[in-house]
BAFI-3210 file (N, C-alpha, C; in Angstrom, 3 decimals, decimal comma, padded with zeros to 6 digits):
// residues 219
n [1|2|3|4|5|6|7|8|9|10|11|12|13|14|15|16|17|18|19|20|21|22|23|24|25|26|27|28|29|30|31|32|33|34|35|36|37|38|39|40|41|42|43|44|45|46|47|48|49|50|51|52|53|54|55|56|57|58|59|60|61|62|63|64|65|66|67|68|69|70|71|72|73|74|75|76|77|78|79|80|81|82|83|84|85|86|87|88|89|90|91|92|93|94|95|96|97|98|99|100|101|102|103|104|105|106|107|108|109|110|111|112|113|114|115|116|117|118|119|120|121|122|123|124|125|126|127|128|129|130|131|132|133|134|135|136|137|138|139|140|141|142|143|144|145|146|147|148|149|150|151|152|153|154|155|156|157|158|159|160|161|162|163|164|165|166|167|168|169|170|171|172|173|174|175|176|177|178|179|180|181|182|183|184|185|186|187|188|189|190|191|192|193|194|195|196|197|198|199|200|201|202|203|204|205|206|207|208|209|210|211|212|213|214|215|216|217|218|219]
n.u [111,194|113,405|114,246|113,814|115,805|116,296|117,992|119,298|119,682|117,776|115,362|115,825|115,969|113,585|111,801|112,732|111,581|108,874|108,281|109,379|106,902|104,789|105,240|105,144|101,981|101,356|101,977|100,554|098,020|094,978|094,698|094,431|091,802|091,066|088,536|087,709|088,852|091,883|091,949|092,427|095,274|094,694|092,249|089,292|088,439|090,881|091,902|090,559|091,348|093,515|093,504|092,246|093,853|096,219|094,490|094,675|097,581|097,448|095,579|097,146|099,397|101,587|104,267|103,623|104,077|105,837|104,682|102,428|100,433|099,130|096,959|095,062|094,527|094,299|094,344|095,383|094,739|094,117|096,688|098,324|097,531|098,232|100,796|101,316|100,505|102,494|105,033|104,614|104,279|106,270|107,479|106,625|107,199|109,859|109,855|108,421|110,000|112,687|112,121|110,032|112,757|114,038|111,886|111,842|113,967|114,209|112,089|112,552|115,206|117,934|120,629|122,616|122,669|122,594|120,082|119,508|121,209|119,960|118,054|119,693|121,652|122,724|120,947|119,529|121,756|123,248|120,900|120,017|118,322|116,084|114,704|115,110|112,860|110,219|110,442|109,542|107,174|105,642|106,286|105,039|102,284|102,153|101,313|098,673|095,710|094,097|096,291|096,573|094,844|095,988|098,630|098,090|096,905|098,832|100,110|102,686|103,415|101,667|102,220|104,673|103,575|101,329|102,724|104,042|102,197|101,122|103,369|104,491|106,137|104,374|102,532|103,065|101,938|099,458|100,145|100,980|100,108|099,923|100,911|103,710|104,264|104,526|107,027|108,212|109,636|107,018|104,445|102,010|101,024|102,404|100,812|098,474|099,139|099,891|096,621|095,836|097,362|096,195|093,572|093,785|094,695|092,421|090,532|091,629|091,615|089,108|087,789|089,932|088,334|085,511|086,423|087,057|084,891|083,704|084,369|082,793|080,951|077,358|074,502]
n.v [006,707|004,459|001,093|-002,317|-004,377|-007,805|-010,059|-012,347|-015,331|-015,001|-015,229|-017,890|-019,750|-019,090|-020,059|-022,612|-023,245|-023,022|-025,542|-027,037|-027,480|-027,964|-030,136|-031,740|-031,536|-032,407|-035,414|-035,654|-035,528|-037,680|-040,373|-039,855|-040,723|-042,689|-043,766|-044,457|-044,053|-044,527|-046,393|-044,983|-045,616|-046,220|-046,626|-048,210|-050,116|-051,262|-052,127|-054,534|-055,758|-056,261|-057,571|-059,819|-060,687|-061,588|-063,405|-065,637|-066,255|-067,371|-069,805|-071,066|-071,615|-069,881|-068,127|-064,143|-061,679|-058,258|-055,991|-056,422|-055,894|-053,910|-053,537|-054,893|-052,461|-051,288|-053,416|-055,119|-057,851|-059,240|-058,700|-059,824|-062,583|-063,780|-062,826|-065,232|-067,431|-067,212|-067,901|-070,449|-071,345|-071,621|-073,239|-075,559|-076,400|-076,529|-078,932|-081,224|-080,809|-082,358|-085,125|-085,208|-085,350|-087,758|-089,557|-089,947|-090,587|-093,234|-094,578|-094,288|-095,547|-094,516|-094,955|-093,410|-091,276|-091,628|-091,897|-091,520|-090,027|-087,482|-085,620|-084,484|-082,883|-080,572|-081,249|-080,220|-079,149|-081,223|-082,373|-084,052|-082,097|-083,059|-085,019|-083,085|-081,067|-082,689|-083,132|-080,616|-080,179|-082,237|-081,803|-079,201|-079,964|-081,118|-079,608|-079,267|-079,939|-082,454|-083,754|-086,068|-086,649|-084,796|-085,717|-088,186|-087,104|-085,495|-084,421|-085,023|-086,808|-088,591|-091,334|-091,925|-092,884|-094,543|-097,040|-097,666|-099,246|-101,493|-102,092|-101,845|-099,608|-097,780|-096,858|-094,720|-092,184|-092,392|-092,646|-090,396|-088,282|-089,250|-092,730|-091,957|-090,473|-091,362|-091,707|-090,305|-088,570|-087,847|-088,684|-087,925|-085,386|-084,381|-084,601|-084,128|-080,841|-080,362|-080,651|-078,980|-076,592|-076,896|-076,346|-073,640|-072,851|-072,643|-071,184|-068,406|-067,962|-067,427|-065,543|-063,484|-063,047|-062,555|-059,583|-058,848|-058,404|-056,847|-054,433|-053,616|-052,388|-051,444|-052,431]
n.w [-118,927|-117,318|-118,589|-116,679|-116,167|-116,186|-114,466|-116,466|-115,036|-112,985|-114,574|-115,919|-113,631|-112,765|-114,834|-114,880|-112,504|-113,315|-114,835|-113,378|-111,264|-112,852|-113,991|-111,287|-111,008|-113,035|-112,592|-110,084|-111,209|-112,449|-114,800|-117,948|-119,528|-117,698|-116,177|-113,842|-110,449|-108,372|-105,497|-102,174|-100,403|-097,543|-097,551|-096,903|-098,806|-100,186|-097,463|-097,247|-099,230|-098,589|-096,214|-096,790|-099,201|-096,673|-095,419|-097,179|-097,059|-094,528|-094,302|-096,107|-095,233|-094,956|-093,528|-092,214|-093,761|-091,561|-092,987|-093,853|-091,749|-091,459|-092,281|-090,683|-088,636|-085,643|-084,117|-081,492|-081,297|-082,898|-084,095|-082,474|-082,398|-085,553|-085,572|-083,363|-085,429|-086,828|-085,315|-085,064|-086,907|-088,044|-085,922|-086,560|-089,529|-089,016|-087,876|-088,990|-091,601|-091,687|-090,819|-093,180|-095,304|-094,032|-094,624|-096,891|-097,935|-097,073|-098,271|-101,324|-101,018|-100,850|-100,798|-100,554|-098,646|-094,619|-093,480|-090,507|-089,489|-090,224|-089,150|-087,502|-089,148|-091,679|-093,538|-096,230|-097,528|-098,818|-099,723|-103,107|-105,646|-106,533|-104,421|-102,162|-102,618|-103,269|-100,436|-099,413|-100,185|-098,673|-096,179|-096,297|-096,590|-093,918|-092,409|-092,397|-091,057|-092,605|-093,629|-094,757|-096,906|-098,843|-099,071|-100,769|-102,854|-103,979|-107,354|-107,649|-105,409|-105,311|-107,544|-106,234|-103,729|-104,404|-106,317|-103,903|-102,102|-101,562|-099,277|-096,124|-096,266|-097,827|-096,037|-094,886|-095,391|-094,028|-091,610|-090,375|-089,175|-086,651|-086,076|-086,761|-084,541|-082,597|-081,463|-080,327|-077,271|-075,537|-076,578|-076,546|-075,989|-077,749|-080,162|-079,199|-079,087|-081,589|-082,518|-081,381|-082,622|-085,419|-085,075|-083,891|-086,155|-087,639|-085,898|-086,459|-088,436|-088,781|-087,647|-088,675|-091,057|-089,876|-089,056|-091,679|-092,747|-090,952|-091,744|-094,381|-096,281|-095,578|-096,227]
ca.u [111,394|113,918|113,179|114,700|116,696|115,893|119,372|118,963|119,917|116,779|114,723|116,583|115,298|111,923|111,000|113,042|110,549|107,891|108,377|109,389|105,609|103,958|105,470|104,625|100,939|101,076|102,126|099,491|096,439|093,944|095,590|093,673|090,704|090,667|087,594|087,613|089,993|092,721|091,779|093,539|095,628|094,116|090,548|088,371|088,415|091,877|092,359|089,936|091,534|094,859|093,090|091,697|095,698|096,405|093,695|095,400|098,830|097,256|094,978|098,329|100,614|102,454|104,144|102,912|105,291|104,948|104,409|100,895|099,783|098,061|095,477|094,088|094,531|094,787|093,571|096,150|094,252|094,449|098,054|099,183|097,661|098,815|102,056|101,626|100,707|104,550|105,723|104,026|103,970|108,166|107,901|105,771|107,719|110,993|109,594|108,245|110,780|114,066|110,923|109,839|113,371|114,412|111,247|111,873|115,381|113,885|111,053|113,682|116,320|118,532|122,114|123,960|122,465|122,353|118,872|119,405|122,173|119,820|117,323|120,599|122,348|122,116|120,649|119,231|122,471|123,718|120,226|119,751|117,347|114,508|114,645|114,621|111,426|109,486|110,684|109,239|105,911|105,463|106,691|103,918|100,811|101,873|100,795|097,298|094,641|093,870|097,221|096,469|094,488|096,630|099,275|097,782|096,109|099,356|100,657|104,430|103,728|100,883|102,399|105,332|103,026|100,857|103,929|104,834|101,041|101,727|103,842|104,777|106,683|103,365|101,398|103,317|100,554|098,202|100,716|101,852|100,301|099,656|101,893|105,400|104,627|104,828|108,277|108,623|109,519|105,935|104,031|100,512|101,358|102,701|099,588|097,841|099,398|099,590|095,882|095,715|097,562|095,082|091,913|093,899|094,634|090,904|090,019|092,131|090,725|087,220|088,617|089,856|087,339|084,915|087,421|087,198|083,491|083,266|084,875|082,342|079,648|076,554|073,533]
ca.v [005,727|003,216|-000,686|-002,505|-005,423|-008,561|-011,068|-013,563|-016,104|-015,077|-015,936|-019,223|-020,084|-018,908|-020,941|-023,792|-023,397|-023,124|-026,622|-028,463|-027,637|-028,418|-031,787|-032,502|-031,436|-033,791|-036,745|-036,115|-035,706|-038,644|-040,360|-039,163|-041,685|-043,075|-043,260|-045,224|-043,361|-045,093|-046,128|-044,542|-046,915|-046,612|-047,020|-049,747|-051,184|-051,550|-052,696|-055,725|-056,622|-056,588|-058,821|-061,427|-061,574|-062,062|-064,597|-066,503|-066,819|-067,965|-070,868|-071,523|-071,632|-068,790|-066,941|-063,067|-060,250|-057,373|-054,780|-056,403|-056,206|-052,671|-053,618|-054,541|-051,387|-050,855|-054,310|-056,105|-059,212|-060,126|-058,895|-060,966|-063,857|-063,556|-063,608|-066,892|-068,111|-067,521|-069,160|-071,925|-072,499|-071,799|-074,340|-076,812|-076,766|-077,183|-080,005|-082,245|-081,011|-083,202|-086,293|-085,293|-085,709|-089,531|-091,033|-090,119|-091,169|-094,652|-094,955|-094,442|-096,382|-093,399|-095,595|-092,211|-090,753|-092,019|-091,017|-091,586|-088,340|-086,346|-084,651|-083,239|-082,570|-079,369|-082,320|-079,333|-078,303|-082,324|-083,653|-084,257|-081,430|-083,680|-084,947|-081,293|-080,475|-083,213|-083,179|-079,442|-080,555|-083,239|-080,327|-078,097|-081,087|-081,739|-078,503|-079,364|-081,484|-083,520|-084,055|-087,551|-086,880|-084,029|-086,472|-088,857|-086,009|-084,415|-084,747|-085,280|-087,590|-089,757|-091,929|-092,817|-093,282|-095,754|-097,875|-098,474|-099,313|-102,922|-103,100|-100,859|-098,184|-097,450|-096,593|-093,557|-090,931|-092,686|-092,664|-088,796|-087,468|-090,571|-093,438|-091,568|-089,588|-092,019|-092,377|-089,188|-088,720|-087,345|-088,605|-087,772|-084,291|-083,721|-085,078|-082,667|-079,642|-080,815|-081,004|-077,272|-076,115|-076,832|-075,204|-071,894|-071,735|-072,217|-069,936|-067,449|-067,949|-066,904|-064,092|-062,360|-063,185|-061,235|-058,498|-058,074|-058,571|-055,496|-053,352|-053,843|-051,167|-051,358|-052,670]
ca.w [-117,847|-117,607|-118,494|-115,408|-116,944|-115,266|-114,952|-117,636|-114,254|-112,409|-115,757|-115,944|-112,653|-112,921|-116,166|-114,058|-111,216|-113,232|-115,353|-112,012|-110,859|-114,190|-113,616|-109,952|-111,459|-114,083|-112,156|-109,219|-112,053|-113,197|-115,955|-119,150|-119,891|-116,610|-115,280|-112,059|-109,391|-107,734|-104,224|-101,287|-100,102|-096,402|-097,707|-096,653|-100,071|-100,258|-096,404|-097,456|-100,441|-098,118|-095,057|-097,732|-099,058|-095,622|-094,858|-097,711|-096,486|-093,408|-094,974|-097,050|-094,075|-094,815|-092,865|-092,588|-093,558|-090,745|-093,595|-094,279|-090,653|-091,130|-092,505|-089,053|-087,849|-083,780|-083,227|-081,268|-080,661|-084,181|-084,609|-082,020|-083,043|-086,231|-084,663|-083,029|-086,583|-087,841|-084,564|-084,510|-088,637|-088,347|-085,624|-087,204|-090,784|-088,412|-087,207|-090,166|-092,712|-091,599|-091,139|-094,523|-095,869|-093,828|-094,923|-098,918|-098,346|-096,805|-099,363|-102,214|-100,721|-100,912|-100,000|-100,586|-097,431|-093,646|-092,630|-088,804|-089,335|-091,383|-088,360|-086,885|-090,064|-092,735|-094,426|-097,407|-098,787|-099,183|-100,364|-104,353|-105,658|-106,541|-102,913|-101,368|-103,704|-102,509|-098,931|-099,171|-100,464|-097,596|-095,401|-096,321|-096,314|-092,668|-091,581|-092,696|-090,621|-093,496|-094,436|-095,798|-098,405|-099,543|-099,810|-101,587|-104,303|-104,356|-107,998|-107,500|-104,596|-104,994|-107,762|-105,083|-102,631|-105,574|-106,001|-102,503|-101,631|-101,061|-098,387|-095,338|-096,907|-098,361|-095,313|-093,766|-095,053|-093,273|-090,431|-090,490|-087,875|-085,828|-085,760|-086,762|-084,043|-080,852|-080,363|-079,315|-075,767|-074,837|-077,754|-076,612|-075,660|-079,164|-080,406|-078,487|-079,230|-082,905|-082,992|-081,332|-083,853|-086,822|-084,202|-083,322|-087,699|-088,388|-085,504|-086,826|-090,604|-088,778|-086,623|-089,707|-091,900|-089,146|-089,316|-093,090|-092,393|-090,297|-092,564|-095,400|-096,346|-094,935|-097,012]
c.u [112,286|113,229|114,258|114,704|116,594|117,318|119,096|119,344|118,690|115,602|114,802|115,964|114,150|111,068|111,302|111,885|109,587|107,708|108,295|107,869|104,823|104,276|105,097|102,882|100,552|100,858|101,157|097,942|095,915|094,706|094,067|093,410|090,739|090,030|087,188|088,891|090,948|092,142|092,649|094,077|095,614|092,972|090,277|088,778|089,683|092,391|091,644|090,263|092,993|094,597|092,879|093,537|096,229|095,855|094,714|096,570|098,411|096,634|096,358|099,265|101,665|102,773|104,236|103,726|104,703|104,265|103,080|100,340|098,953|097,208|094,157|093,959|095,266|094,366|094,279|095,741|094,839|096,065|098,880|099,097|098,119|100,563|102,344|101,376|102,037|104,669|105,782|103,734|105,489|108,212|107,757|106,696|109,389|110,891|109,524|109,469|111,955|113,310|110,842|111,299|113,747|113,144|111,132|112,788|115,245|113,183|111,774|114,698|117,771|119,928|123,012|123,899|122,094|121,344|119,168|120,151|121,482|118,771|118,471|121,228|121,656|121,548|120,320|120,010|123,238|122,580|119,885|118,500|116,354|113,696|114,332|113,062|110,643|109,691|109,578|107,790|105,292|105,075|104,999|102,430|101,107|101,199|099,474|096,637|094,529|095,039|097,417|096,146|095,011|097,513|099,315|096,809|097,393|099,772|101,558|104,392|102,823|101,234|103,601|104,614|102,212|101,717|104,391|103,413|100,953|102,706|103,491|105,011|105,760|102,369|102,068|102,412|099,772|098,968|101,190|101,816|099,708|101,241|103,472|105,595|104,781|106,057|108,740|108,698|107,748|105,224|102,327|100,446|101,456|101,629|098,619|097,556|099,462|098,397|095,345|096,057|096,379|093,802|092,212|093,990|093,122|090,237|090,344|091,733|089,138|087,810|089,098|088,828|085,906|085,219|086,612|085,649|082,622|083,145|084,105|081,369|078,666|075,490|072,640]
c.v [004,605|001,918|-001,342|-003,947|-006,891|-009,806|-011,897|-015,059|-016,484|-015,943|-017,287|-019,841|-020,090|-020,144|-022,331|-024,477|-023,826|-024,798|-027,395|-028,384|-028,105|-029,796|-032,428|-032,393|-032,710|-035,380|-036,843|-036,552|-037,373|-038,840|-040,406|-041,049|-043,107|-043,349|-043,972|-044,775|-044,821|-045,552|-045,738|-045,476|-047,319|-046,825|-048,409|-050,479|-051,647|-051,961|-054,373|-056,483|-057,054|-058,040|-060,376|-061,943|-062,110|-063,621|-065,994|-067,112|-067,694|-069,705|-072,000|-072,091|-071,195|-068,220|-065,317|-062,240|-059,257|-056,201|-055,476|-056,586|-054,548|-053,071|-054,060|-054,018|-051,641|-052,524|-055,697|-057,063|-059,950|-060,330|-060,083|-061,947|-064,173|-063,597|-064,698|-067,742|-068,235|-068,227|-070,101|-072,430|-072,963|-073,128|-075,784|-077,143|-077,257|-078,486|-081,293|-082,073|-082,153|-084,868|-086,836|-086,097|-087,348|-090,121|-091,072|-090,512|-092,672|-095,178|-095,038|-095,033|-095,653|-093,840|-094,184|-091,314|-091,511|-091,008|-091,027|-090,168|-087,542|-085,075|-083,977|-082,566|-081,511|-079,902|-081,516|-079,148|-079,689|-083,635|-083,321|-082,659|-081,776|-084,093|-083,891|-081,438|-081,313|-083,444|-081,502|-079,913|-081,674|-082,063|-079,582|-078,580|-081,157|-080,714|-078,248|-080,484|-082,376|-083,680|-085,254|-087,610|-085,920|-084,888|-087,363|-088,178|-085,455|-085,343|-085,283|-086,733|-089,115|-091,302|-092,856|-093,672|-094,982|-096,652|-098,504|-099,037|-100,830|-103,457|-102,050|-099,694|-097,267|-096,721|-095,330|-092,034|-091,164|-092,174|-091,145|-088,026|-088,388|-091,320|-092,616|-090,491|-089,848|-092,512|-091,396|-089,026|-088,485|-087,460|-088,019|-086,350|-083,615|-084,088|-083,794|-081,552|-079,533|-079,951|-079,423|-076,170|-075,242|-075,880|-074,023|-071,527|-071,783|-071,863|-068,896|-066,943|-067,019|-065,613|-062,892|-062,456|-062,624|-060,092|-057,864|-057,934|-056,639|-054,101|-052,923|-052,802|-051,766|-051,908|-052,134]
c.w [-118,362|-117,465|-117,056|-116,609|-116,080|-115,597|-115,900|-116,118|-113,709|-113,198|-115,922|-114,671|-112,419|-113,651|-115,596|-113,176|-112,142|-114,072|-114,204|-111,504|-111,967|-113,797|-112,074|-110,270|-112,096|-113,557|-111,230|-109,999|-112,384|-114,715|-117,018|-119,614|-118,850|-115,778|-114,113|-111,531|-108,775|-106,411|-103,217|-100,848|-098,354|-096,762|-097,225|-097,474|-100,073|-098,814|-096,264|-098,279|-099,368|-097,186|-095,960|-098,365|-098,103|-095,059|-095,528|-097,269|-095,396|-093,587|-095,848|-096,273|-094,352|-093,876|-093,563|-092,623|-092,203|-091,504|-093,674|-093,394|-090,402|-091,597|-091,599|-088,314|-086,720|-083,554|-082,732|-080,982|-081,637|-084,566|-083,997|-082,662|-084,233|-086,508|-083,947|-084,212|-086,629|-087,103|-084,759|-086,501|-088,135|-087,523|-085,898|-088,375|-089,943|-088,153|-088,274|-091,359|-092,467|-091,930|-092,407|-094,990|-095,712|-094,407|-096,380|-098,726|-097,895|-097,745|-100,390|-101,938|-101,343|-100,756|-099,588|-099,196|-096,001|-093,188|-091,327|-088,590|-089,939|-090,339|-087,615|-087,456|-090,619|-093,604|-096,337|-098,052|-099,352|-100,320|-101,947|-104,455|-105,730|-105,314|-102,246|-102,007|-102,763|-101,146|-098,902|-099,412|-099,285|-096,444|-095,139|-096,374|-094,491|-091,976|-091,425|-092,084|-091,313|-093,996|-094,991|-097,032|-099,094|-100,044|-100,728|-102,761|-104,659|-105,965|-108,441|-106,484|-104,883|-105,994|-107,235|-104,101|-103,141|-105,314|-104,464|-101,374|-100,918|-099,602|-097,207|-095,823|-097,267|-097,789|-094,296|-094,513|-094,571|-091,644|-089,461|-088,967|-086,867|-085,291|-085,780|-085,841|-082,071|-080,604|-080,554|-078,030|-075,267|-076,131|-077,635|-076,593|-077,420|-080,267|-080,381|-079,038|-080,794|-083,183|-082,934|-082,314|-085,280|-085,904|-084,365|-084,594|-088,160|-087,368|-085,581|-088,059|-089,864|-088,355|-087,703|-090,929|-090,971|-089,535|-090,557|-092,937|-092,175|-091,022|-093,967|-095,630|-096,273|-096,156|-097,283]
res [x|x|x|x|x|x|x|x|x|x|x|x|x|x|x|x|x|x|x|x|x|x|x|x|x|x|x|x|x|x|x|x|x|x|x|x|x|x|x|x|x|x|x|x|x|x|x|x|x|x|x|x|x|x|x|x|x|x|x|x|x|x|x|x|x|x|x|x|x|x|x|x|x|x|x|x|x|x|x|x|x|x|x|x|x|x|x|x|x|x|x|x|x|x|x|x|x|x|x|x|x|x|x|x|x|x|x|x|x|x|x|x|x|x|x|x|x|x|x|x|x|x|x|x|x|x|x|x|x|x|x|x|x|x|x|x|x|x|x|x|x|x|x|x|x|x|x|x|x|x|x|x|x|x|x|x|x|x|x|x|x|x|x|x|x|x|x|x|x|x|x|x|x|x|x|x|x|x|x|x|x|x|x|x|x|x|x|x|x|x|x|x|x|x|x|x|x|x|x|x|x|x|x|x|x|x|x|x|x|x|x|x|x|x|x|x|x|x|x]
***
């Protein structure tokens, strides 16, 4: 009987094949001395660790990427709202940042800049970097109910604030979300809706903090 001769090509391919599967093997296996599994990355466990990142941004006044909005599944109540967070942070930080910047450029006596031009101006790409910084930090206290005593704990700020305690200049964290905010056309209104603000983010803090709640194993 003849031997049948097998191409040396086919061979070549074979041993090919069979390496490329050894390796998709390898890489799916348990890495050697591993002994706690990966979690799936739809599991519970890992959709709770995502919501609590979430919660954070929210508490933080972040806004929420859309990639980390599965983790609440089907449950458009939350997504939306969640979505009126961004709005309403984006519109809020629109709002106080230019503020933020005229009243450090008044409190510092800034000559180099005309605050009265700076809420219509790109005022960011003209103001000093140290200026920006703390304009951003102001920024991100106003978004907070208590934004008084943030300002006056913050590190960077409170020894400006120290220093200028004495006169006027001194008293616009007390003033923040009050006084610097009545000579706005409709100052009570913006008051108002202000104050709504802070309610709908710490009824949203509960709302997902239920959520993650739900999702928890059983006792």
């Amino acid at each position: 009987m003849k031997e049948r001769i097998i191409p040396s090509a086919i061979v070549s391919a074979a041993i090919l094949l069979a390496a490329l599967c050894l390796c998709l093997f390898a890489g799916n296996a348990p890495a050697a001395g591993d002994g706690a599994p990966i979690p799936a990355p739809q599991s519970d466990a890992y959709k709770i660790a995502k919501i609590e990142e979430l919660m954070d941004r929210v508490m933080n006044r972040e806004v929420v990427e859309d990639a980390l909005l599965f983790c609440l599944g089907d449950d458009e109540t939350l997504r939306s709202q969640v979505a009126k967070h961004n709005e309403l942070t984006a519109q809020y930080t629109q709002f106080f940042a230019p503020r933020a910047a005229n009243t450090l450029i008044g409190v510092l006596q800034w000559e180099d800049f005309d605050s009265a031009e700076m809420v219509a101006a790109a005022y960011y790409a003209n103001l000093p970097e140290n200026i920006r910084a703390m304009a951003q930090r102001i920024t991100h206290c106003s978004l907070s109910r208590n934004c008084t005593q943030l300002l006056l704990a913050d590190p960077v700020l409170a020894p400006i604030i120290a220093v200028e305690g004495g006169g006027s200049a001194g008293m616009w964290p007390y003033w923040w979300h009050t006084t610097y905010l009545d000579n706005l056309e409709d100052a009570e209104k913006a008051k108002q809706d202000l104050a709504a603000y802070f309610d709908f983010e710490d009824e949203l803090i509960a709302q997902l903090d239920e959520y993650r709640l739900s999702l928890l194993p059983s006792a």
